[in-house]
C-alpha positions in Angstrom: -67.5 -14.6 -0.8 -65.3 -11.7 -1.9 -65.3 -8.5 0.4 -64.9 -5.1 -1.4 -61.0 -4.4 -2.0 -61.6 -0.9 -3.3 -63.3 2.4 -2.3 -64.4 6.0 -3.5 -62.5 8.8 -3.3 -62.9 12.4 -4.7 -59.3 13.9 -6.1 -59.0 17.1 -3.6 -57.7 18.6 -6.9 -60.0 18.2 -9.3 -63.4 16.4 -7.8 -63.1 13.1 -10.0 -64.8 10.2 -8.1 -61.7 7.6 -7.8 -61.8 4.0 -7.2 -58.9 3.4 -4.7 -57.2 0.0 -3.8 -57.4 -0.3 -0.1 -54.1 -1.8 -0.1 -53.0 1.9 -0.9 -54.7 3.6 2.3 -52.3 6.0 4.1 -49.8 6.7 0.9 -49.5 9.1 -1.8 -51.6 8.3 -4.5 -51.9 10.3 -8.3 -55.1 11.3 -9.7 -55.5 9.6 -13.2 -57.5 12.6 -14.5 -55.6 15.7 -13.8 -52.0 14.1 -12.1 -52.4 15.7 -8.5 -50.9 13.4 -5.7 -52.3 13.0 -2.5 -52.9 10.8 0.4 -55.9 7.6 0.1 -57.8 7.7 2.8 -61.2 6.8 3.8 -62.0 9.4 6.0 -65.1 11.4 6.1 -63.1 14.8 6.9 -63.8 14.7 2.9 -66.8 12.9 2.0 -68.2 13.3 -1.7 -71.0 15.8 -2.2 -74.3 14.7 -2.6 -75.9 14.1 -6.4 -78.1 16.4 -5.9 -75.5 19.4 -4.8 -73.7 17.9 -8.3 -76.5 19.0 -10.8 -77.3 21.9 -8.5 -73.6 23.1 -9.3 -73.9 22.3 -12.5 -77.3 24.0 -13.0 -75.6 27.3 -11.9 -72.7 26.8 -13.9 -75.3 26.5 -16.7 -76.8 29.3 -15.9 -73.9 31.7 -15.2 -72.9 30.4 -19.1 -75.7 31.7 -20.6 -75.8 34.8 -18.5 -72.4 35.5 -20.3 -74.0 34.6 -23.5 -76.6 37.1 -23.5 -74.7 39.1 -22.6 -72.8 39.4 -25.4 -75.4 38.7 -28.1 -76.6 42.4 -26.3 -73.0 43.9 -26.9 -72.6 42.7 -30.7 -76.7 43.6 -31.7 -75.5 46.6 -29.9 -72.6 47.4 -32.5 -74.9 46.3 -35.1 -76.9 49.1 -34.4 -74.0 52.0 -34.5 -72.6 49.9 -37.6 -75.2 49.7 -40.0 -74.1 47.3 -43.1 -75.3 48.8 -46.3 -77.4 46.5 -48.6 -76.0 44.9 -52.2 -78.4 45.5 -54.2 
């Protein structure tokens, strides 16, 4: 029976889930996604969020995107407006 060598850890940088060595506990390790070092450990000073906080982060990211969005479409229908376009006939 093999016992689990490995465990997660979320980069302090850049919130990638990483699968870290336990052999590496207590040193400096490098994130593979965005190259920030820090130290391995297992501690739950740090603990990954929840799933659901995840898509709930990502639901306002969402929606703060298309906030921006319409928000534009408003300025350029806007300048549409005092910039009429003649018609080819």
């Amino acid at each position: 029976m093999s016992y689990a060598t490995t465990f997660l850890k979320q980069c302090p940088s850049c919130g990638r889930r990483l699968e870290i060595r336990v052999q590496y506990l207590g040193r400096n390790v490098q994130c593979t996604h965005c190259g920030s070092i820090f130290t391995a450990s297992n501690s739950p000073a740090n603990p990954l969020p929840p799933q659901d906080t995840l898509v709930d982060q990502a639901i306002r990211d969402a929606e703060i995107y298309l906030a921006s969005v319409e928000e534009i479409n408003q300025v350029g229908l806007a300048w549409r407006e005092q910039h009429p376009q003649p018609i080819a006939e």
